[in-house]
N, C-alpha and C positions, 0 to 999 in steps of 0.2 A: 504494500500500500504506500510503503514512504516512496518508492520510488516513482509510482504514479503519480502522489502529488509533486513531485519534484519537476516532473515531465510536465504536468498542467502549468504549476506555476511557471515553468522557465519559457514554454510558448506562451501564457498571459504578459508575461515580465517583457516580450518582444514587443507589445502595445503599449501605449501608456494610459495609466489605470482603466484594466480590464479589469471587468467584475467575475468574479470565478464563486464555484459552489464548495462548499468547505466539507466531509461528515466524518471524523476522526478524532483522535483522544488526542489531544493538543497541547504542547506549553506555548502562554503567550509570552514575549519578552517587551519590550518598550524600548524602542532605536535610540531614541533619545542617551536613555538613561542604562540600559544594560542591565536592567532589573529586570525579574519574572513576575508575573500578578500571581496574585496567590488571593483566598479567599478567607478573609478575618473572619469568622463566627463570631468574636465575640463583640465586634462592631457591627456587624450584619453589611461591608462592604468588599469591596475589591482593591485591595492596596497591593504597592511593589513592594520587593524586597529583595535584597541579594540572595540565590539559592541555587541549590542544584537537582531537588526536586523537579521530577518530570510528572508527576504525576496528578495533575491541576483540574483540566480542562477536558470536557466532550462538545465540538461543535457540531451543530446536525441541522440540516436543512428543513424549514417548517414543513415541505411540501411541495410536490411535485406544480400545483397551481400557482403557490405563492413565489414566482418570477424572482428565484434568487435569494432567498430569506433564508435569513439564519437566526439560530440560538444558541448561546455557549450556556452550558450546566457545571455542576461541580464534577469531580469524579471521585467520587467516596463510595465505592463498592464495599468498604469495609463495615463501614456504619449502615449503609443500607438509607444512605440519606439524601437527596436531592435539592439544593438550591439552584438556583438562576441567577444568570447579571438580569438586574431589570433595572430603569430610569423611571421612576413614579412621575417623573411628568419630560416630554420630549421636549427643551428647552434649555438654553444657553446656563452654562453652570451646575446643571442638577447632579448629585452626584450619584453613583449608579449603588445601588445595594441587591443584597440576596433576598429572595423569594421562594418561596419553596412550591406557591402553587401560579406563578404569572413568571414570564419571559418578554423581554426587549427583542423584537424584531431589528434587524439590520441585514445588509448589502455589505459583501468583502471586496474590497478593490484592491488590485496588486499593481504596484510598481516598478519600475526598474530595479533589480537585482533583488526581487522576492521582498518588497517592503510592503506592508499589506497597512491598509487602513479602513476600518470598520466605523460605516455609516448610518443615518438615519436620515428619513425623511424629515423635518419638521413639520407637523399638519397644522401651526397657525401660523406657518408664512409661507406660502405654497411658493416653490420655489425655492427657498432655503435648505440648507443641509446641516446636519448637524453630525460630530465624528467624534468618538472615543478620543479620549485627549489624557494623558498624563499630569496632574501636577499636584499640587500643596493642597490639602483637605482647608484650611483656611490661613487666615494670618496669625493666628496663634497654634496652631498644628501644620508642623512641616511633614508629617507622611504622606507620602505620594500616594495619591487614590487615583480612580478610573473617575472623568467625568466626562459628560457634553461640553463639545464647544461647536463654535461655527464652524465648518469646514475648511479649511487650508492645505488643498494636497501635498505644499509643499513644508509643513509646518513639523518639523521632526516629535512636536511630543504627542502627537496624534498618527504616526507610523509606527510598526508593532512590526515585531518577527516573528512565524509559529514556527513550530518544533513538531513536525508530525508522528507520533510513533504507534506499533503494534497494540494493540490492547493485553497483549501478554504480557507486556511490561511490570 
């Protein structure tokens, strides 16, 4: 499987931001920063952190209808438990937390040399785009969380690396 995604992404990576269909056990990393997202329980969000775990993420396409759509889960086969990234409201800033029974739809677009960035429509500005963005939970908490921001393809802390691997892992 990792080598097919590697084959897809490296014919998408020859356009510039192709949107590609993602359904694998995933690490996400942050271009930017070199950190992996990982999933805090005990904030109920998506924060970076330096690691070597691989064992983070499941992405999987909503559906054959739904033209593109994705959703990342946790992957906690051991607990038998299930969170989602979701954004409680699609809008500039929100910061994204876990769910265990709602998921955040998005679109993955890939870049030059496999840089991927994951999108949303915004529905109260039609025409707007909004993307997974890296940065500071606020001004008095420097941990880096997942949030919304405006779209900027070229904006490094909204490009993301995945790490495709087996489920036997």
């Amino acid at each position: 499987m990792q080598i097919a995604l590697a084959y897809i992404f490296l014919l998408a990576g020859i356009a510039h931001a192709a949107r590609v269909s993602v359904f694998s056990f995933i690490t996400i990393i942050s271009h930017r920063y070199g950190l992996t997202a990982e999933f805090d329980s005990a904030r109920k969000l998506v924060k970076f952190i330096e690691s070597d775990d691989r064992n983070q993420f499941f992405m999987d396409r909503v559906g054959p209808m739904a033209d593109g759509l994705h959703i990342v889960q946790s992957d906690d086969r051991y607990n038998q438990t299930t969170n989602h990234i979701r954004f409680p409201q699609a809008r500039d800033g929100e910061v994204a937390i876990l769910n265990s029974e709602w998921a955040s739809t998005f679109l993955v677009e890939v870049h030059e040399d496999a840089v991927f960035s994951f999108i949303l429509l915004d529905p109260s500005k039609p025409g707007s785009t909004l993307a997974w963005t890296v940065e500071r939970h606020s001004v008095n908490d420097p941990m880096l969380v997942l949030k919304l921001r405006t779209y900027d393809s070229k904006a490094r802390s909204q490009q993301f690396s995945i790490i495709s691997r087996c489920e036997e892992d």
